[in-house]
C-alpha positions as CSV (number, residue, x, y, z in Angstrom):
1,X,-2.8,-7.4,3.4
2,X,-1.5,-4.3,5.6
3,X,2.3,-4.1,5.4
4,X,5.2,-3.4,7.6
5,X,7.8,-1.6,5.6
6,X,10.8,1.1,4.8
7,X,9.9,4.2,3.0
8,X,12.3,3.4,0.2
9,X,12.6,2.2,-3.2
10,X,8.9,4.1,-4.3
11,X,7.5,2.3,-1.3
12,X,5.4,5.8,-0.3
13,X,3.8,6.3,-3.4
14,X,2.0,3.1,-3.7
15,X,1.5,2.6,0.3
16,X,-0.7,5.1,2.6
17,X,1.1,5.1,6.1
18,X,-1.2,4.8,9.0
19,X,-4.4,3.2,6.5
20,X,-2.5,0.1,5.0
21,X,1.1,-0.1,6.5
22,X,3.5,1.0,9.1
23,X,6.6,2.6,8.1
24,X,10.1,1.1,10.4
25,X,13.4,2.1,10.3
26,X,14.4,-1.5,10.1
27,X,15.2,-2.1,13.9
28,X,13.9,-5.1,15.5
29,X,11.8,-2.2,17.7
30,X,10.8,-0.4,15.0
31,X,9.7,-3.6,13.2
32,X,7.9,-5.0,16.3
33,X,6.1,-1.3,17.1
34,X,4.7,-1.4,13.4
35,X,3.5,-4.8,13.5
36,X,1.6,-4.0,17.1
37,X,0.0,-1.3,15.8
38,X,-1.3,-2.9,12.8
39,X,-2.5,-6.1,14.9
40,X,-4.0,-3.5,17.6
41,X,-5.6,-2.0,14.3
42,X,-6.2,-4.8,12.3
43,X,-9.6,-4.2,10.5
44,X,-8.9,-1.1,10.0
45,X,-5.5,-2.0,7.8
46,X,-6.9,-5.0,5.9
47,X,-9.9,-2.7,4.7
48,X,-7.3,0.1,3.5
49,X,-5.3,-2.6,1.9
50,X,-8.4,-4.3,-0.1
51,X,-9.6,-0.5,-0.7
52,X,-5.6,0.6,-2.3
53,X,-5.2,-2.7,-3.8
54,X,-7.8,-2.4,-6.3
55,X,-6.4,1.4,-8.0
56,X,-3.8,-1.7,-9.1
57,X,-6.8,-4.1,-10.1
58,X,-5.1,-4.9,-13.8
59,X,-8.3,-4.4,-15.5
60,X,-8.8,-0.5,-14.1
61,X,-4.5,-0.6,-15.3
62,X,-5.2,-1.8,-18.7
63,X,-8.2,0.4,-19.0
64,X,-5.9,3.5,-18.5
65,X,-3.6,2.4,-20.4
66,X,-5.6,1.6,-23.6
67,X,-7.1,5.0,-23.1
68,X,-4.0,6.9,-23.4
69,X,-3.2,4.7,-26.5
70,X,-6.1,5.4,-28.2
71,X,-4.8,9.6,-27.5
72,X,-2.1,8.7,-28.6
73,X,-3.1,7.5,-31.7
């Protein structure tokens, strides 16, 4: 699902601005610019967000982690 959001709190390293969200400085116009130009954009944002959703698929996460156990070890 695309997101409207602040770039705070790690926000920008899980998020790609202008491919699965809309950065807003929190104003009511900010808020309402970044949600028309996801909904002008729609397609376009949901297929980012399924694409960058799946780097956190926890099978690919658990894989990666086990792997760098097993280096570990």
């Amino acid at each position: 699902m695309p997101v409207v959001t602040t770039s705070v709190g790690g926000i920008a390293e899980i998020t790609q601005r202008h491919i699965n969200c809309e950065y807003t400085d929190g104003t009511p116009i900010g808020i309402i610019t970044a949600i028309n130009t996801i909904l002008q954009n729609y397609k376009k944002y949901s297929e980012g967000a399924v694409k960058n959703s799946s780097d956190y698929d926890y099978i690919k996460v658990n894989s990666k982690i086990f792997i760098k156990i097993k280096d570990l070890i």
